[in-house]
N, C-alpha and C positions, 0 to 999 in steps of 0.2 A: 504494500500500500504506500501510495505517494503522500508522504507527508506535507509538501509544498504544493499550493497552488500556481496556476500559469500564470503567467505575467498580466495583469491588468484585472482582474479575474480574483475572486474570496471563495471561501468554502465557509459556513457555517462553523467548522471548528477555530477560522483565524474568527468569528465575533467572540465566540465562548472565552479564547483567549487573550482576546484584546477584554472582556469584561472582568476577569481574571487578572490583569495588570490593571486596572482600575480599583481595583480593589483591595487589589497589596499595596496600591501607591496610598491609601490611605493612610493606615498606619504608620507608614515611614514622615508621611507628610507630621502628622500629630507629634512625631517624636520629633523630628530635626524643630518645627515649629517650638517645642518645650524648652529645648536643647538652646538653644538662640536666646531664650529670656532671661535675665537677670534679676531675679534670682530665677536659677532652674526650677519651672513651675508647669503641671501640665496643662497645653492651651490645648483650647477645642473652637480654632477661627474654621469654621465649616463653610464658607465661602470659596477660601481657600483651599481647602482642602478636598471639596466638591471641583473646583479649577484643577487643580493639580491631577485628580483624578481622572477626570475628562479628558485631559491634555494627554495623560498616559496611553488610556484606553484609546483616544484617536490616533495617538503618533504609530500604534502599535498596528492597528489597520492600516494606516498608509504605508508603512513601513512592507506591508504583506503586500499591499496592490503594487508596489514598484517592485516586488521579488519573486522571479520568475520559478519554472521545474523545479530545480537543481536548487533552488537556495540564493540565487546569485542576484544581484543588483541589478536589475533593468536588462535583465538578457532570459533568456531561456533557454539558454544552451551551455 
């Protein structure tokens, strides 16, 4: 089974796992956010961390529509 889809072209498992990095990006966002305050305090900016998520979860599908068969960057071959 071809794990990569063709160039220009998704499969249902790149949304699963673009939702999947959106999801993890959460958590990281919460801690780096914490991490950043003076005093070390945990923040919960859900603005931001709704963006951040978003951002993840989209970069991770474009990321897949520009990556062809094989894995490779704008090619399929």
């Amino acid at each position: 089974m071809d794990c990569f889809t063709k160039l220009w072209t998704l499969k249902l498992g790149d949304w699963e796992r673009g939702l999947i990095i959106a999801v993890l990006t959460t958590p990281l966002t919460i801690i780096y956010q914490s991490l950043m305050q003076t005093p070390v305090t945990l923040v919960f900016d859900w603005k931001a961390i709704l963006g951040a998520a978003l951002a993840g979860g989209i970069a991770y599908i474009l990321k897949n529509l520009g990556t062809g068969a094989n894995g490779k960057l704008l090619t399929n071959k």
